[in-house]
C-alpha atoms as one frame of an Amber mdcrd trajectory, in Angstrom:
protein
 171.091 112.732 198.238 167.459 112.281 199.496 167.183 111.728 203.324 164.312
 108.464 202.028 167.253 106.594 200.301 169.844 106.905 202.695 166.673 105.148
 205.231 166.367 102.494 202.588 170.234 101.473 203.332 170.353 102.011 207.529
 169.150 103.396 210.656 169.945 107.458 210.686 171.177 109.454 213.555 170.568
 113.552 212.106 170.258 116.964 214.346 168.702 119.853 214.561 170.015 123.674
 214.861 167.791 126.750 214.708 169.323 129.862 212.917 170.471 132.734 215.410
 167.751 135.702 216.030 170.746 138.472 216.135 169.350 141.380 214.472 173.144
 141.547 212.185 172.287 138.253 210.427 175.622 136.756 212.068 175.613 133.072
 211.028 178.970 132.818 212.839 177.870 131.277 216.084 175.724 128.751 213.845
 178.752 127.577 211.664 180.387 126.612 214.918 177.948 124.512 216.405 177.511
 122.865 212.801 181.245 122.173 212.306 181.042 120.283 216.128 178.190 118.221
 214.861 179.764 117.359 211.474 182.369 115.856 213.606 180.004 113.455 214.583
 179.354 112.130 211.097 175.277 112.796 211.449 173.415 111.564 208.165 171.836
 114.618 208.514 171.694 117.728 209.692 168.030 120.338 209.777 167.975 123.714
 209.806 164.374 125.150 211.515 162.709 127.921 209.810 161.348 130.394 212.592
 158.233 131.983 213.076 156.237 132.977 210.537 158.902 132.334 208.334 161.229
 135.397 210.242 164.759 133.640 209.434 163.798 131.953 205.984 166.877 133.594
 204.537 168.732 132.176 207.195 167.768 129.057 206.679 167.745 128.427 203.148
 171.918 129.855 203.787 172.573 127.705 206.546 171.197 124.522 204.847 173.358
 125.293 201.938 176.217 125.637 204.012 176.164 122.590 205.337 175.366 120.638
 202.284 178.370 122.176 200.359 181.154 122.906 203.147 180.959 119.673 204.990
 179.661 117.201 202.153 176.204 116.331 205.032 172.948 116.354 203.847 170.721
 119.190 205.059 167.116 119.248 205.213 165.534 123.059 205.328 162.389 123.533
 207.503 159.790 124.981 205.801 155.935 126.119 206.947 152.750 127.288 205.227
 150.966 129.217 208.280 152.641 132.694 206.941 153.628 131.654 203.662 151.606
 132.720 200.454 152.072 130.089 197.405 154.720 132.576 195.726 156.643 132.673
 199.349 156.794 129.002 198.917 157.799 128.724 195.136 160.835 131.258 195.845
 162.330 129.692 199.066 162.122 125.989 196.712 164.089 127.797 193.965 166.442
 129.461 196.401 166.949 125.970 197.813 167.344 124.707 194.654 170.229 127.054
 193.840 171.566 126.427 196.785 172.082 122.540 196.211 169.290 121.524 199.248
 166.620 118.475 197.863 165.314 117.999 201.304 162.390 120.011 202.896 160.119
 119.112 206.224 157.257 120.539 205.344 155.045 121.707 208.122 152.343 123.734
 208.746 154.477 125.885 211.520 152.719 127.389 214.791 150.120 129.837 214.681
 151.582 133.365 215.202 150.966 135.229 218.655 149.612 138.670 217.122 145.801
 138.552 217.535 145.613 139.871 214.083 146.249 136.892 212.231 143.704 136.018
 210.217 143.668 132.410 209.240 140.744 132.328 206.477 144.037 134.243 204.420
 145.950 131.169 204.643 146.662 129.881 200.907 148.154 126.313 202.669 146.299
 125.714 205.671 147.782 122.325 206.262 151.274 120.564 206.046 149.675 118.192
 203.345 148.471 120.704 201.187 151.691 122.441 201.204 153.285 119.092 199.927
 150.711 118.968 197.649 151.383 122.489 196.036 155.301 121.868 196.541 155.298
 118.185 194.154 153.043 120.314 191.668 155.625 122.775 191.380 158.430 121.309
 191.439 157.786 117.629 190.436 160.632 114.550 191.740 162.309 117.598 193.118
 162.391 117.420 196.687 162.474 114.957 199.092 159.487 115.558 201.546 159.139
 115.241 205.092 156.773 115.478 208.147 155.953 115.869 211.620 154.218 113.472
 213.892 153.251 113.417 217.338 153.838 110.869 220.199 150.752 112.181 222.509
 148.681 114.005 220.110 148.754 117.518 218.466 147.263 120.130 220.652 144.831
 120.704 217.817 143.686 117.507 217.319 140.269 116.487 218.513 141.650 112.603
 219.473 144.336 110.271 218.784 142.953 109.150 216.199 141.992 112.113 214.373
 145.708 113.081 214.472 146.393 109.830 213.284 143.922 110.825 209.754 146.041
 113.803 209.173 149.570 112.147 209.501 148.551 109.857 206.948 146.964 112.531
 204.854 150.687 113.970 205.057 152.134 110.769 203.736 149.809 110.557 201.056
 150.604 114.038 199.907 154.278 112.928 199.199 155.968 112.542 203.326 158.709
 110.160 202.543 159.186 109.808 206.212 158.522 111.216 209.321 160.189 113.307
 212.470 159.083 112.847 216.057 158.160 115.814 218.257 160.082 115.626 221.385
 159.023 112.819 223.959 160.271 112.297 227.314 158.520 108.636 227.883 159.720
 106.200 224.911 155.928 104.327 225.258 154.258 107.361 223.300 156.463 106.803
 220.447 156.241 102.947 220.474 152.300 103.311 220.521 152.687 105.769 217.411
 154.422 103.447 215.487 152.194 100.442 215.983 149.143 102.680 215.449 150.465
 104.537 212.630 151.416 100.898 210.877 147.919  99.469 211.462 146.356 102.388
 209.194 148.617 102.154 206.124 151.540 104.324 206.850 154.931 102.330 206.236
 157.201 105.009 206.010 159.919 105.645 208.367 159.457 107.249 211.943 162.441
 109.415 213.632 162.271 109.624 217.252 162.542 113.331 218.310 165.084 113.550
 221.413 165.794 116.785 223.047 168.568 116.306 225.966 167.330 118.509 229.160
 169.520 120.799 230.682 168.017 122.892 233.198 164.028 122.571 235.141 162.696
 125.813 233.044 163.739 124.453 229.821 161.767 121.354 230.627 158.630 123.206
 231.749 158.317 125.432 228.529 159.698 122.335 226.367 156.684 120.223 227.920
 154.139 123.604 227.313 155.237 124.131 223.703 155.652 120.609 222.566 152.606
 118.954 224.542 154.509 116.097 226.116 154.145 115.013 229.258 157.212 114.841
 232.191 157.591 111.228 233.773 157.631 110.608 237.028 160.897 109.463 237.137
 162.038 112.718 235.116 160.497 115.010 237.192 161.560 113.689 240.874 165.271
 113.880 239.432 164.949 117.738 237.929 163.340 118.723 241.192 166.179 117.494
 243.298 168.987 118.968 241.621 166.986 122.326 240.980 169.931 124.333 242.358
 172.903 122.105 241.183 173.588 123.455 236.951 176.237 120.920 236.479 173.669
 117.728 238.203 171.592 118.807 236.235 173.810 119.011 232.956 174.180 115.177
 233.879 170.906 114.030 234.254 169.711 115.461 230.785 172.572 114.043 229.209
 171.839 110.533 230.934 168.168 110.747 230.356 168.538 111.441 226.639 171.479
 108.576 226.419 168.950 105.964 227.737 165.856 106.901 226.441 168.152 106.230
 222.843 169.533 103.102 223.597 165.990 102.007 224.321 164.952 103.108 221.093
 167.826 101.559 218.945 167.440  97.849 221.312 163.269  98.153 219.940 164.360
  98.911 216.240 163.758 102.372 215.803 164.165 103.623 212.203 166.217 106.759
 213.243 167.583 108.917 215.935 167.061 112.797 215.325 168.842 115.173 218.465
 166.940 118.572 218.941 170.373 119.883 219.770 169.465 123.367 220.819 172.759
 124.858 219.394 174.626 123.067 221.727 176.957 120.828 219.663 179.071 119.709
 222.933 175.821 118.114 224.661 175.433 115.811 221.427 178.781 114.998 221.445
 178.289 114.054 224.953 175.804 111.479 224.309 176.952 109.488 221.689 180.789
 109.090 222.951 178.895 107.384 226.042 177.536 104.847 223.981 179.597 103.688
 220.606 179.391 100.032 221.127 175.649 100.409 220.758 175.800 102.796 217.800
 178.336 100.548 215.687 176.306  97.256 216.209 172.830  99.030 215.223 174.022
  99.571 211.811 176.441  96.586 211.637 179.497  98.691 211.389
């Protein structure tokens, strides 16, 4: 089923596991963390698609997997910033084949050798390679995007950023995924902006539960979100203290989605980091709240 109908019928809560860098191709370790999430009856589950496309195989495997062994829709990350137009076309017939109709489409981040030259680039942006993917493979796929709470690092302004996530939508988005945000304001100001210039489709709020102070400073460099105050003071006192700390990310991530589900967000999507037990955390704190948002 396509992610945009099951949003036409209720509020989603989905995750999201990266494939394993082992150099054996091992997928066991994933297919344990995925059967702990299915457990929590996600709407949906994403698989990422690394670096310059480095575990597309992976991916387009795991996706299937999930799709087919646990009867959960799976959405297979997919970017352009390495990817010819043929690269593209075969990983959408391998995810045809392997019963996946659900893509994020993204541009992906630019790779760290010096050598790459971007004026190579056959899809230089996420809308373009939505663009070539409907041309290809017309009422295929169900298409989504990326969007930014406090601005891609690229963009010039807010507003600029603002022009290309709509130029995503108009390509063929269906809806949107949140990057990770620590301070539930930049997401509220998102939506109302993003609603004011035409784009009505749904909006996933990104959370990522934080379990330790380095994983917070290179999730805050990579991501370009800032680290409330209130965050911060708490990380820094329990520096030393693994299991305080365990708490506080889990408690952090718990309230910034209860605010989120008591101000009507379409969706809740958990960057779970492999770490299906943390998820599971979360949501058996709060199943009141999760029942009544969808009028169980």
């Amino acid at each position: 089923m396509r992610i945009s109908e099951i949003l036409k019928t209720k509020s989603t809560i989905s995750f999201e596991v990266f494939p394993p860098k082992n150099k054996s191709g091992d997928l066991s370790s994933i297919y344990n963390t995925i059967k702990g999430l299915a457990e929590l009856n996600p709407d949906f589950i994403s698989v990422t698609y690394g670096a310059g496309g480095s575990t597309k195989g992976k991916t387009v495997d795991i996706a299937s997997h999930i799709k087919k062994e646990y009867g959960i829709e799976s959405v297979a990350h997919l970017t352009c910033i390495s990817s010819s137009k043929e690269d593209v076309k075969n990983m959408c017939e391998e995810l045809i084949q392997g019963g996946v109709e659900n893509i994020l489409a993204l541009r992906g981040d630019r790779p760290v050798e010096e050598e790459f030259d971007e004026s190579q680039m056959e899809l230089k942006y996420a809308s373009e390679l939505n663009d070539y993917i409907n041309e290809q493979f017309p009422n295929t796929f169900c298409l989504s995007g990326a969007c930014y709470p406090e601005v891609h690092s690229e963009a010039e302004c807010f507003e600029e950023d603002l022009k290309a996530l709509k130029a995503k939508v108009d390509a063929g988005a269906e809806y949107l995924v949140s990057q990770v945000f620590f301070d539930n304001n930049y997401f509220y100001r998102l939506v109302k902006e993003a609603r004011k210039i035409g784009i009505t489709v749904p909006i996933l709020a990104g959370i990522m539960p934080i379990m330790n102070s380095k994983s917070l400073l290179r999730t805050s460099k990579m991501c370009g979100c800032s680290i409330p105050y209130q965050l911060s003071t708490m990380i820094e006192s329990y520096y030393h203290y693994p299991s305080a700390m365990k708490e506080i990310g889990i408690n952090y991530a718990t309230n910034q989605i209860v605010d989120l589900i008591t101000n009507g967000v379409d969706g809740i999507h958990v960057y779970t980091m492999n770490k299906p037990e943390i998820a599971k955390a979360i949501f058996d704190s709060i199943p009141t709240v999760l029942k009544e948002w969808n009028h169980e």
